[in-house]
CHARMM internal coordinates of N, CA and C (Angstrom, degrees):
IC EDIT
DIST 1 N 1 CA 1.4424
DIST 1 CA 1 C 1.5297
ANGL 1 N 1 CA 1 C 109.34
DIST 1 C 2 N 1.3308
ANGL 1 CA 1 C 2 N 126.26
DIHE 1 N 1 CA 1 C 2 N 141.49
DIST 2 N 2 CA 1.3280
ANGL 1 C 2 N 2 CA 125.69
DIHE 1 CA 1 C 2 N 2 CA -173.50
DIST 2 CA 2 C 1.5513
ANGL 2 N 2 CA 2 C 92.18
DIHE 1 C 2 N 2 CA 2 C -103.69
DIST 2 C 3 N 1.4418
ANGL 2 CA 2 C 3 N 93.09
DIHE 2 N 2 CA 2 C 3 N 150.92
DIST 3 N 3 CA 1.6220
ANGL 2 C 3 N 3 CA 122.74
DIHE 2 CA 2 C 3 N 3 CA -173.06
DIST 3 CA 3 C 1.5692
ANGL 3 N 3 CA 3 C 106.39
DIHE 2 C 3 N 3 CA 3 C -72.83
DIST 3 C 4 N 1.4856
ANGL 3 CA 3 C 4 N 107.53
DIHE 3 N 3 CA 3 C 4 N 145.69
DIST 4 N 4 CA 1.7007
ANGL 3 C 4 N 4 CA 103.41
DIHE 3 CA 3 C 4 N 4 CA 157.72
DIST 4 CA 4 C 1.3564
ANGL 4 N 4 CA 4 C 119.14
DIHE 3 C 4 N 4 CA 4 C -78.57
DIST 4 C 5 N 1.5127
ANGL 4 CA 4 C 5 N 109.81
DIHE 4 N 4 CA 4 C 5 N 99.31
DIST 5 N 5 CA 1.2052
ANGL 4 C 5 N 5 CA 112.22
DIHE 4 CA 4 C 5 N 5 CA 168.16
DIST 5 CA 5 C 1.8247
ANGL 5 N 5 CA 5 C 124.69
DIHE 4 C 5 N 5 CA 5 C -82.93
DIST 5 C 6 N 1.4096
ANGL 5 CA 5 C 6 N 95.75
DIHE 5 N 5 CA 5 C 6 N -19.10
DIST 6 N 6 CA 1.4371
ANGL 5 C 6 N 6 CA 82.50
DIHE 5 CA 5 C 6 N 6 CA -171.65
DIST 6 CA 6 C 1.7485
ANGL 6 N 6 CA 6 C 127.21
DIHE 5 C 6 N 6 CA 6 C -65.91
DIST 6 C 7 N 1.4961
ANGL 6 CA 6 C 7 N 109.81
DIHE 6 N 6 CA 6 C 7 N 153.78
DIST 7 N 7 CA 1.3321
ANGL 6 C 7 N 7 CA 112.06
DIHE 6 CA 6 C 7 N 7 CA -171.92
DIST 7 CA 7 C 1.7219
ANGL 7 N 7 CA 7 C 121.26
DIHE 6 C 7 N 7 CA 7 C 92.01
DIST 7 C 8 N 1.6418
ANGL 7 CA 7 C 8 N 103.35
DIHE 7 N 7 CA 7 C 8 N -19.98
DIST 8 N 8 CA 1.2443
ANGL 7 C 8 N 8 CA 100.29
DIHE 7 CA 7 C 8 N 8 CA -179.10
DIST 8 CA 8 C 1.8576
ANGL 8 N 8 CA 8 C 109.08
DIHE 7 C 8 N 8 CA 8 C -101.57
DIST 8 C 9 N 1.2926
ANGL 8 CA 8 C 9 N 110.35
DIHE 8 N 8 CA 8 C 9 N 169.15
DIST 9 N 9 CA 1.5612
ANGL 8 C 9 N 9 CA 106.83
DIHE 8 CA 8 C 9 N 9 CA -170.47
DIST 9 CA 9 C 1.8550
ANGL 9 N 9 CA 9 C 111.37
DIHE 8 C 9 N 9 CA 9 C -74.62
DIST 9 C 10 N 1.1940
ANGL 9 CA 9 C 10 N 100.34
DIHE 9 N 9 CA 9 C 10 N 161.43
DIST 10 N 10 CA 1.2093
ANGL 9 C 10 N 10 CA 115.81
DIHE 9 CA 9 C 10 N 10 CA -157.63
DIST 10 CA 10 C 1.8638
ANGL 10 N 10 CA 10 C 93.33
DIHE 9 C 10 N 10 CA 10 C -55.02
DIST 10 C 11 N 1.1580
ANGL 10 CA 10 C 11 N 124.87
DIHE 10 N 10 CA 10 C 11 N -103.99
DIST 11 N 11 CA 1.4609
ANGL 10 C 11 N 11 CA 126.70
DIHE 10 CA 10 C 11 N 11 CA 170.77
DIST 11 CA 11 C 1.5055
ANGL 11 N 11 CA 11 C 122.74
DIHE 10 C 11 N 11 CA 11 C 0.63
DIST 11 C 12 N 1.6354
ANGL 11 CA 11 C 12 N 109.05
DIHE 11 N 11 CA 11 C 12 N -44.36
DIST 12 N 12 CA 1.3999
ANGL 11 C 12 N 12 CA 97.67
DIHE 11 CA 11 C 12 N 12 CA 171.62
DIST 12 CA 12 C 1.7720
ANGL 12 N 12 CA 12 C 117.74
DIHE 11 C 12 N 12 CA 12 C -92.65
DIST 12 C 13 N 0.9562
ANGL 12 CA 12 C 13 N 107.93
DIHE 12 N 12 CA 12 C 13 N 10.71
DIST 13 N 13 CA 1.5330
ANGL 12 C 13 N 13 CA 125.98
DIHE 12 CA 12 C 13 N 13 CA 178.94
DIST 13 CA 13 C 1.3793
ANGL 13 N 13 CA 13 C 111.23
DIHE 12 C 13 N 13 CA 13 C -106.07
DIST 13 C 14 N 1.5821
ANGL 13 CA 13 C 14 N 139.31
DIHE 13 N 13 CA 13 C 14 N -33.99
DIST 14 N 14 CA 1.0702
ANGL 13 C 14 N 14 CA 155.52
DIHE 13 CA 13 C 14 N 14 CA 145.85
DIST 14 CA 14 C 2.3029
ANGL 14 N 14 CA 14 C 95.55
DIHE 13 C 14 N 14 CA 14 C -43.62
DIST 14 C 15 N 0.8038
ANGL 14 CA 14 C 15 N 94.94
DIHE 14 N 14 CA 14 C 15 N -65.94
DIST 15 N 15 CA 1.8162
ANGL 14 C 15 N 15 CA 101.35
DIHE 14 CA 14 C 15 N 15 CA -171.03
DIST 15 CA 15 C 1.2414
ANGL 15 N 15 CA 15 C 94.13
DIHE 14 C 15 N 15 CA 15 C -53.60
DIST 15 C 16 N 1.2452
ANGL 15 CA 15 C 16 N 148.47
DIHE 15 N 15 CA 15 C 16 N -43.05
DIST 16 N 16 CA 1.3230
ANGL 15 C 16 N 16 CA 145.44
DIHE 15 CA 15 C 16 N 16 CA -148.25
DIST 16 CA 16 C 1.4424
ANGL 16 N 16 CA 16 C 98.09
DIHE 15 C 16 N 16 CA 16 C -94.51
DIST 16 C 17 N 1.4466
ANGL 16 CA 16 C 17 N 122.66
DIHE 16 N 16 CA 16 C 17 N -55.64
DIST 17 N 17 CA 1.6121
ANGL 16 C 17 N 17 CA 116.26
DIHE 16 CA 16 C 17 N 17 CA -179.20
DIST 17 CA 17 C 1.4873
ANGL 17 N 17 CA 17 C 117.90
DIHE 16 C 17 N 17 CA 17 C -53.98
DIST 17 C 18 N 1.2565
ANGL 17 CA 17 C 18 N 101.89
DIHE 17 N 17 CA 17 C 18 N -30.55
DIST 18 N 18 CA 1.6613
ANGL 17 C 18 N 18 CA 116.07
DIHE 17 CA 17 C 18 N 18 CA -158.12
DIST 18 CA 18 C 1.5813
ANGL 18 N 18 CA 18 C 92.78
DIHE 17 C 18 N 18 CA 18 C -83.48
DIST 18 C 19 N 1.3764
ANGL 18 CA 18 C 19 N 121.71
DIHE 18 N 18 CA 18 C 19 N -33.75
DIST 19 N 19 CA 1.4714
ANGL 18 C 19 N 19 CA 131.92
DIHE 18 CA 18 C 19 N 19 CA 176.05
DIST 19 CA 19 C 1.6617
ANGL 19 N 19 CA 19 C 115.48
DIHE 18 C 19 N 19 CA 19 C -73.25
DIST 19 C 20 N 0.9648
ANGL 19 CA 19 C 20 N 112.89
DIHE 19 N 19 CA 19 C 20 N -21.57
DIST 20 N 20 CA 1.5369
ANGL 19 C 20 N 20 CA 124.54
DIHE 19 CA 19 C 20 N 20 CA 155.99
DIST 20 CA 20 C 1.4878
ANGL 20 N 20 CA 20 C 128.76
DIHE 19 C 20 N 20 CA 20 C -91.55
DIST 20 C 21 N 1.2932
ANGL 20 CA 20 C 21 N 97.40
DIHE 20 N 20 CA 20 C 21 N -14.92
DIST 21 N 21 CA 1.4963
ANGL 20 C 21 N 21 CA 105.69
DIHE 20 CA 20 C 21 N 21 CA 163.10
DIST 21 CA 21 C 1.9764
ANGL 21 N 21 CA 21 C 99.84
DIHE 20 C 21 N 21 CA 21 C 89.21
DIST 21 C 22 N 1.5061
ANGL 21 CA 21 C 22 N 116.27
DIHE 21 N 21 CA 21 C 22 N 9.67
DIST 22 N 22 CA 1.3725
ANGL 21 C 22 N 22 CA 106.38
DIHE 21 CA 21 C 22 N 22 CA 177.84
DIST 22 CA 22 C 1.5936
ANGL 22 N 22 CA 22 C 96.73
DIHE 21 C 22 N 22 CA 22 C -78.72
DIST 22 C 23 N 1.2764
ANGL 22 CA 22 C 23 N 101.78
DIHE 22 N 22 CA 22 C 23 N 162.03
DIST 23 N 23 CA 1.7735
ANGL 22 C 23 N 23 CA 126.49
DIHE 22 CA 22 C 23 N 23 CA 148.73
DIST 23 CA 23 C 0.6707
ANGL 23 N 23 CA 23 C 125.92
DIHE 22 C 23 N 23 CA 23 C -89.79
DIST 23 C 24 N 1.6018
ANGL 23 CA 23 C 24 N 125.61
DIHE 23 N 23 CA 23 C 24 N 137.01
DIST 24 N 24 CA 2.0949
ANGL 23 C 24 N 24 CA 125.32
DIHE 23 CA 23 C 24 N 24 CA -167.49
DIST 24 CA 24 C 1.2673
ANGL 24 N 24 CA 24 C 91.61
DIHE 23 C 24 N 24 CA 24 C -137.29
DIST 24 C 25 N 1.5475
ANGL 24 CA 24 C 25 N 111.32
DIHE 24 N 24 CA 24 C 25 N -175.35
DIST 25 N 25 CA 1.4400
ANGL 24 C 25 N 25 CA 113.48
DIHE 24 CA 24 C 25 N 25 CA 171.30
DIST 25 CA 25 C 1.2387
ANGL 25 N 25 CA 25 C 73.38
DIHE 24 C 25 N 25 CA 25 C -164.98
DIST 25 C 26 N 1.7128
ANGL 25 CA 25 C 26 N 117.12
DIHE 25 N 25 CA 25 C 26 N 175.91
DIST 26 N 26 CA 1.7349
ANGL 25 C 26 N 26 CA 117.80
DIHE 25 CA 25 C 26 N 26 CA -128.86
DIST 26 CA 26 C 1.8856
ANGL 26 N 26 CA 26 C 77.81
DIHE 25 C 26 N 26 CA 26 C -147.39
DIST 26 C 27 N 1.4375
ANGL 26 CA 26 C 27 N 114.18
DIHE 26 N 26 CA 26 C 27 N 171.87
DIST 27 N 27 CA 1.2046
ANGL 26 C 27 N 27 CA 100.70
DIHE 26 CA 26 C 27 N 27 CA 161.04
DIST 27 CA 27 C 1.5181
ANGL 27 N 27 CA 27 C 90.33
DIHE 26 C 27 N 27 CA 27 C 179.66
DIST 27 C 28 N 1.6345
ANGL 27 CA 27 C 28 N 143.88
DIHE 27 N 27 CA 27 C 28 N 110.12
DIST 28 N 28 CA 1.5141
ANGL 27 C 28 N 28 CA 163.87
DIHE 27 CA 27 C 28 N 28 CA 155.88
DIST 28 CA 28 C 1.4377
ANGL 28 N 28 CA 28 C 110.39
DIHE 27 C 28 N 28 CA 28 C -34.81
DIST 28 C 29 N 1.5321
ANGL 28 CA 28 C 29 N 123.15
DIHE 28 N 28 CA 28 C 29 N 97.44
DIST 29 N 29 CA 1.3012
ANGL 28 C 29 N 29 CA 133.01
DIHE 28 CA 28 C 29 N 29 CA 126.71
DIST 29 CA 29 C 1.0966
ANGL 29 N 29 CA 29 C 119.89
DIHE 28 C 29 N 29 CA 29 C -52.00
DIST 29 C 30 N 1.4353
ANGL 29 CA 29 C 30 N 125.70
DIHE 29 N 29 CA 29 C 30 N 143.27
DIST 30 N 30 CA 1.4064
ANGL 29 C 30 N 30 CA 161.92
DIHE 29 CA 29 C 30 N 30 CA -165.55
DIST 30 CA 30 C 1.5412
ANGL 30 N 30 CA 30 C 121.29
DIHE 29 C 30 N 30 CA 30 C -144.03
DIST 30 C 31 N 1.4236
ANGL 30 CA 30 C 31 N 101.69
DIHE 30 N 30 CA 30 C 31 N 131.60
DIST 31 N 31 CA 2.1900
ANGL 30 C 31 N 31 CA 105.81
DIHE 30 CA 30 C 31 N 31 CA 162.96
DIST 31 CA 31 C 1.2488
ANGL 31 N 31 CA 31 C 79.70
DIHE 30 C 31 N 31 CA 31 C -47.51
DIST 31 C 32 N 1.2434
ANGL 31 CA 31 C 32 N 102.50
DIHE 31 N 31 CA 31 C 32 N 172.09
DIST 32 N 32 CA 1.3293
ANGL 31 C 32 N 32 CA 138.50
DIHE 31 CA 31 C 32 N 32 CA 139.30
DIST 32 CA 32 C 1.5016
ANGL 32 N 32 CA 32 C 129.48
DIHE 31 C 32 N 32 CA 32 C -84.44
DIST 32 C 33 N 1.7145
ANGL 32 CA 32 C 33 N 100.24
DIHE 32 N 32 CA 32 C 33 N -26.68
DIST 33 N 33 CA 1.6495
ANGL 32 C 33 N 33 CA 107.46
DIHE 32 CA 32 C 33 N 33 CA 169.71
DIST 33 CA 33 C 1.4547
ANGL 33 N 33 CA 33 C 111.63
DIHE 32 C 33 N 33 CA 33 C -118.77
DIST 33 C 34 N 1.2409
ANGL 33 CA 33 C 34 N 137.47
DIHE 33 N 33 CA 33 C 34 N -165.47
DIST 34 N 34 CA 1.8741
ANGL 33 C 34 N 34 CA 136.22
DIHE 33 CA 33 C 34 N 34 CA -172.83
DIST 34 CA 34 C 1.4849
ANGL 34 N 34 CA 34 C 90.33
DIHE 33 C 34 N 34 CA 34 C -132.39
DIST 34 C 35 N 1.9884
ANGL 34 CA 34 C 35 N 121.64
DIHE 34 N 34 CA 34 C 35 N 42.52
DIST 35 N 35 CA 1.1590
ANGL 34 C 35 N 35 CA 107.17
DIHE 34 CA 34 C 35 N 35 CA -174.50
DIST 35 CA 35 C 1.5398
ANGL 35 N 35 CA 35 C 97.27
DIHE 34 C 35 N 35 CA 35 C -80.33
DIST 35 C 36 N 1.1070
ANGL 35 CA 35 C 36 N 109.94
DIHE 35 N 35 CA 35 C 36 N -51.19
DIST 36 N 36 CA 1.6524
ANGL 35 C 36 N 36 CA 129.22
DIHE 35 CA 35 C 36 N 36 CA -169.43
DIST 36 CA 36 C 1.6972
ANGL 36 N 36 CA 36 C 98.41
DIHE 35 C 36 N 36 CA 36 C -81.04
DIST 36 C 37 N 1.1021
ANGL 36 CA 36 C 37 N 133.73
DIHE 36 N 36 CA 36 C 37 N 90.66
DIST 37 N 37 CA 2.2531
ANGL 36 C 37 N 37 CA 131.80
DIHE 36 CA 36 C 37 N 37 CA 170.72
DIST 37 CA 37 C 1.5375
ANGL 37 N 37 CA 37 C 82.99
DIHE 36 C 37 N 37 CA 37 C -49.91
DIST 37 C 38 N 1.3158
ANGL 37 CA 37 C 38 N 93.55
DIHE 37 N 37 CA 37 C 38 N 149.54
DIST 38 N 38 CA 1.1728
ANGL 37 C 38 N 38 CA 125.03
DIHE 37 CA 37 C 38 N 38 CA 179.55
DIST 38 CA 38 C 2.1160
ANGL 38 N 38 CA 38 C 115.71
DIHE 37 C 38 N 38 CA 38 C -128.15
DIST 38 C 39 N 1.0860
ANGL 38 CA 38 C 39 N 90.09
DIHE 38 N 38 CA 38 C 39 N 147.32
DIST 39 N 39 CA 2.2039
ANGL 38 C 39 N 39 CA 89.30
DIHE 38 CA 38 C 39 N 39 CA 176.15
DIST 39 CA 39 C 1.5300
ANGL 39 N 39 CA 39 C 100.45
DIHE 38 C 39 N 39 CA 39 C -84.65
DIST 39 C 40 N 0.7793
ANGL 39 CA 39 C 40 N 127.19
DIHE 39 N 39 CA 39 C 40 N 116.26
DIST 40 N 40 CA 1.6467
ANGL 39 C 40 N 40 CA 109.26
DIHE 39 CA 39 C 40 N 40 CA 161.17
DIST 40 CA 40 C 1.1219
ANGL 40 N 40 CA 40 C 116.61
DIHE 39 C 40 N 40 CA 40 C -112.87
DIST 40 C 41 N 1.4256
ANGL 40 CA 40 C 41 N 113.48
DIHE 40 N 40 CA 40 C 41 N 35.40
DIST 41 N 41 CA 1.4519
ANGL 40 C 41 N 41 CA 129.34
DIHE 40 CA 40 C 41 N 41 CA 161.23
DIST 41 CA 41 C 1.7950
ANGL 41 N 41 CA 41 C 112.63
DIHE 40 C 41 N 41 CA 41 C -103.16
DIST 41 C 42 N 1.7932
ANGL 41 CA 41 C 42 N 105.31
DIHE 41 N 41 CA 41 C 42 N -1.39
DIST 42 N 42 CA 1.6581
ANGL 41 C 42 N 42 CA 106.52
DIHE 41 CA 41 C 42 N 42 CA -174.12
DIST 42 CA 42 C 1.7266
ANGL 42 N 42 CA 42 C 86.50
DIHE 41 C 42 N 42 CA 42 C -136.40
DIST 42 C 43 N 1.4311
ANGL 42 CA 42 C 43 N 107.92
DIHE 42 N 42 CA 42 C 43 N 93.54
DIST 43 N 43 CA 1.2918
ANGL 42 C 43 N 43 CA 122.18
DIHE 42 CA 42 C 43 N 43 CA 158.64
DIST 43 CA 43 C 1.9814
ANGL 43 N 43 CA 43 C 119.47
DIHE 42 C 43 N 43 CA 43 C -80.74
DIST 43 C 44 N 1.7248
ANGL 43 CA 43 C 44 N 86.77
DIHE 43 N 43 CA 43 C 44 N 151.56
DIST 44 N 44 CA 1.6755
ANGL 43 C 44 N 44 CA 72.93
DIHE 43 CA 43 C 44 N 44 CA -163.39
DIST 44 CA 44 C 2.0211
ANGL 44 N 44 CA 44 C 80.89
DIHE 43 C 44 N 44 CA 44 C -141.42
DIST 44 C 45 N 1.1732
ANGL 44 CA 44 C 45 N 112.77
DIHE 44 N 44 CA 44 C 45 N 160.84
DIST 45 N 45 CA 1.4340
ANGL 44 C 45 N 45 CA 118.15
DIHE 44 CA 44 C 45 N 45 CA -174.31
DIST 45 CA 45 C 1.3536
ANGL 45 N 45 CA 45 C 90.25
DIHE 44 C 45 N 45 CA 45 C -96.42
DIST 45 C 46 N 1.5353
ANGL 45 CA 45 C 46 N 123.07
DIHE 45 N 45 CA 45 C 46 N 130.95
DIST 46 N 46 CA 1.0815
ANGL 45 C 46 N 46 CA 121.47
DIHE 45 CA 45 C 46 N 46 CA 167.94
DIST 46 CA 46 C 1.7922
ANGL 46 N 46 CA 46 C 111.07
DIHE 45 C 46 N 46 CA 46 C -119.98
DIST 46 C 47 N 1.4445
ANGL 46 CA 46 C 47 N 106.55
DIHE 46 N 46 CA 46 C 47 N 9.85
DIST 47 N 47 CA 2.1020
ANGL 46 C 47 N 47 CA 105.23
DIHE 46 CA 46 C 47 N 47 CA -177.84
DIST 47 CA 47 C 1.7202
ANGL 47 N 47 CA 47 C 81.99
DIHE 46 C 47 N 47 CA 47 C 175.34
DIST 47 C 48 N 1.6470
ANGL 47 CA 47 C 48 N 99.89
DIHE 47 N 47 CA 47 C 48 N 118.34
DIST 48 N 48 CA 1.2147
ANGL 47 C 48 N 48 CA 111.30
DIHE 47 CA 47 C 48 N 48 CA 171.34
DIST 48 CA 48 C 2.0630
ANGL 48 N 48 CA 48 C 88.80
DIHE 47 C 48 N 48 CA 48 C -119.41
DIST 48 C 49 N 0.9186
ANGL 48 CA 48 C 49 N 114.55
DIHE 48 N 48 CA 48 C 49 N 168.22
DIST 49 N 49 CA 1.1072
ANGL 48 C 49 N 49 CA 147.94
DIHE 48 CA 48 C 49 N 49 CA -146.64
DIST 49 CA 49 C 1.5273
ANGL 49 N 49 CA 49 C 143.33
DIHE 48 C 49 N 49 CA 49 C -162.54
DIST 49 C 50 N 1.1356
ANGL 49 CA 49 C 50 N 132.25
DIHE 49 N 49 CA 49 C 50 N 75.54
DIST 50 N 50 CA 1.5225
ANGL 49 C 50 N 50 CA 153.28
DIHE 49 CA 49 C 50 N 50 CA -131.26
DIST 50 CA 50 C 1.9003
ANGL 50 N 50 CA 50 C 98.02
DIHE 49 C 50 N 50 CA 50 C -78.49
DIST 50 C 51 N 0.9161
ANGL 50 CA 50 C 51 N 162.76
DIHE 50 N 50 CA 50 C 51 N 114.56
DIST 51 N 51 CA 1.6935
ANGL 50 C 51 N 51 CA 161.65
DIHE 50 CA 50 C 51 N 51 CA -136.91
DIST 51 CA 51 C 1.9083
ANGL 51 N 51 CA 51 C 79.37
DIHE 50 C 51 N 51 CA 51 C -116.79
DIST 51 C 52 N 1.1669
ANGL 51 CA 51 C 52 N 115.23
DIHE 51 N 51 CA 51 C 52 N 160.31
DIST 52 N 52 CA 1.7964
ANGL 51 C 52 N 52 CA 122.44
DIHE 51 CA 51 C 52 N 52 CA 162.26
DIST 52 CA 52 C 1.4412
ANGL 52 N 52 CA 52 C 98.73
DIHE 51 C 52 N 52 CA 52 C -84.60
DIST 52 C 53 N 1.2698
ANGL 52 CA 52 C 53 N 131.00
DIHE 52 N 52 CA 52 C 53 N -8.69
DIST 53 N 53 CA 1.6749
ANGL 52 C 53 N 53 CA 116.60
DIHE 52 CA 52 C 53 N 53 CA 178.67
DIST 53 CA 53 C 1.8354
ANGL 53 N 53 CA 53 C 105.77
DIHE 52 C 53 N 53 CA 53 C -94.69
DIST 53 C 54 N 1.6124
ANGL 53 CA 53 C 54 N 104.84
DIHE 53 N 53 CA 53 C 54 N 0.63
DIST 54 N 54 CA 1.4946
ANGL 53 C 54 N 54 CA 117.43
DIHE 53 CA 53 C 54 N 54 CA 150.44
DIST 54 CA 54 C 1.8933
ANGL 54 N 54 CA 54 C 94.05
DIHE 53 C 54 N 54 CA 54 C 95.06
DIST 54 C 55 N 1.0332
ANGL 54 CA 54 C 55 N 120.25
DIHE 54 N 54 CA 54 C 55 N -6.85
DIST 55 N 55 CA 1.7792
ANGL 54 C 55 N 55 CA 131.69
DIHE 54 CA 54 C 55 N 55 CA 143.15
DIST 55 CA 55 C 1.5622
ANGL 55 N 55 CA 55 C 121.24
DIHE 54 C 55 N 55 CA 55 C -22.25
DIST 55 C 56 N 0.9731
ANGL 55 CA 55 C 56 N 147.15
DIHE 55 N 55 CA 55 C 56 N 146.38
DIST 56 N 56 CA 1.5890
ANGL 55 C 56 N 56 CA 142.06
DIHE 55 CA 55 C 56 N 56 CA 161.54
DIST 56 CA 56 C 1.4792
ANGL 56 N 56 CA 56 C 97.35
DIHE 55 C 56 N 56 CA 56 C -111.60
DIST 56 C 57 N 1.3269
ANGL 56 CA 56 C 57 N 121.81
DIHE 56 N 56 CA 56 C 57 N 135.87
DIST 57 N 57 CA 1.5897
ANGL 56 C 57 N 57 CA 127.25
DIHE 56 CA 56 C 57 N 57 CA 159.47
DIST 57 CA 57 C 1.7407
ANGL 57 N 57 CA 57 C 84.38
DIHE 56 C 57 N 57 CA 57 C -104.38
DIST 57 C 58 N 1.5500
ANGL 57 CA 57 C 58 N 86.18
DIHE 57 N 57 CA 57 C 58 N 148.91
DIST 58 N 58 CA 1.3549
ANGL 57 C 58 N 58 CA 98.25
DIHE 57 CA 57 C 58 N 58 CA 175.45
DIST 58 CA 58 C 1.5378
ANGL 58 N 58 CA 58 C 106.86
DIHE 57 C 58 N 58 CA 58 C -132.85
DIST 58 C 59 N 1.7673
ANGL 58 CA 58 C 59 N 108.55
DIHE 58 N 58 CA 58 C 59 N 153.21
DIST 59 N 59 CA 1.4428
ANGL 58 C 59 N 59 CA 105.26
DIHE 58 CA 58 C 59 N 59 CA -177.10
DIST 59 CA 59 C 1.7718
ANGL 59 N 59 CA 59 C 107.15
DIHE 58 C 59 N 59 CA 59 C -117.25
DIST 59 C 60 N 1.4229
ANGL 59 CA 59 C 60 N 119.35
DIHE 59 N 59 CA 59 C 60 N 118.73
DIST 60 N 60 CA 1.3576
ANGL 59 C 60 N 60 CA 122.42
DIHE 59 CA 59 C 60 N 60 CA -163.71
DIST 60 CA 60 C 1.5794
ANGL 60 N 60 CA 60 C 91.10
DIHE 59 C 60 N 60 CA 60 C -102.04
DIST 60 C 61 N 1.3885
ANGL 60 CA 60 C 61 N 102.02
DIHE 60 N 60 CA 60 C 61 N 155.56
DIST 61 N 61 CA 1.4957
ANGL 60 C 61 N 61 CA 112.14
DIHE 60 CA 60 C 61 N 61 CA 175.35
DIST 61 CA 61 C 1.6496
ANGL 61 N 61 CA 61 C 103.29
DIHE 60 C 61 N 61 CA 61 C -144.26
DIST 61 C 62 N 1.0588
ANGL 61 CA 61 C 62 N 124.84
DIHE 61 N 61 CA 61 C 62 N 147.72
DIST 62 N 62 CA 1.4481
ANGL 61 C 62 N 62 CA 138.55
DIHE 61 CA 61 C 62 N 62 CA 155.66
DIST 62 CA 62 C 1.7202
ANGL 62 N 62 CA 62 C 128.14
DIHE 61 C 62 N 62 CA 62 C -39.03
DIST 62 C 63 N 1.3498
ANGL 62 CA 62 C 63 N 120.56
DIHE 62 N 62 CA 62 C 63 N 120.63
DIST 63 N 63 CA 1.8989
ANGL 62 C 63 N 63 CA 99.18
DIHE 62 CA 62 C 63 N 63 CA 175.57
DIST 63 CA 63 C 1.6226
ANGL 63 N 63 CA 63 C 99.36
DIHE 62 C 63 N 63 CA 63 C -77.94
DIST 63 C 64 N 0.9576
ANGL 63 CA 63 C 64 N 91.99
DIHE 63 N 63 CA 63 C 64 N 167.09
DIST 64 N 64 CA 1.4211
ANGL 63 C 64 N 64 CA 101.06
DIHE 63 CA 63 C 64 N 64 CA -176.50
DIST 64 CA 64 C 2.0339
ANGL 64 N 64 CA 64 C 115.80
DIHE 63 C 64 N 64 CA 64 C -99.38
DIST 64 C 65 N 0.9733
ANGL 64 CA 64 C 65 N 99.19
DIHE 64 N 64 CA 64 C 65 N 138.82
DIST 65 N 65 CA 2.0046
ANGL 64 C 65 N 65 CA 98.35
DIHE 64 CA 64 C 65 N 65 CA -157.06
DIST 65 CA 65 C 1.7387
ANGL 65 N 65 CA 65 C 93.21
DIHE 64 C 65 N 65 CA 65 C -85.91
DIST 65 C 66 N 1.5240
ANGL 65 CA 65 C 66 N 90.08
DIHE 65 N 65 CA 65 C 66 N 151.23
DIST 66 N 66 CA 1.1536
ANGL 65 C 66 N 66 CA 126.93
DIHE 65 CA 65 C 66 N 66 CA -132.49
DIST 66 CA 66 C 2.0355
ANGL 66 N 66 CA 66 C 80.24
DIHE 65 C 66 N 66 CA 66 C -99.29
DIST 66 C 67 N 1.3495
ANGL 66 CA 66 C 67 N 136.04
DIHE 66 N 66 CA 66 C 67 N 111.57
DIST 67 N 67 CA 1.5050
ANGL 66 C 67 N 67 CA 110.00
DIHE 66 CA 66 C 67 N 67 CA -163.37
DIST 67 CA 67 C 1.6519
ANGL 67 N 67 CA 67 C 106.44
DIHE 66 C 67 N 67 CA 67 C -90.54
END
COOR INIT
IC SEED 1 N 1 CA 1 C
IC BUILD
């Protein structure tokens, strides 16, 4: 069974699949504008996603900096 990762940060969501023994593959959301700076050193899962070959793709996004 794959873990609920969503909502939690990328690294500890990476530890958890890998600790269950699933396979993921990762993939970077982005603004579209530089209204809101963003960390892209504090990734966060915002839509994980179950594959039928039983895989999770996961969708990481940026927190947004604190001004």
């Amino acid at each position: 069974m794959t873990p609920e990762v969503l909502g939690r940060s990328a690294e500890e969501a990476e530890a958890l699949l890998r600790e269950a023994g699933v396979a993921f593959t990762t993939e970077l959301t982005r603004p579209t504008r530089n209204f809101f700076p963003v960390d892209d050193a504090k990734l966060y899962v915002v839509r994980a996603v179950t594959c039928p070959d039983a895989s999770c793709r996961l969708t990481l996004a940026a927190k947004q900096k604190k001004q």
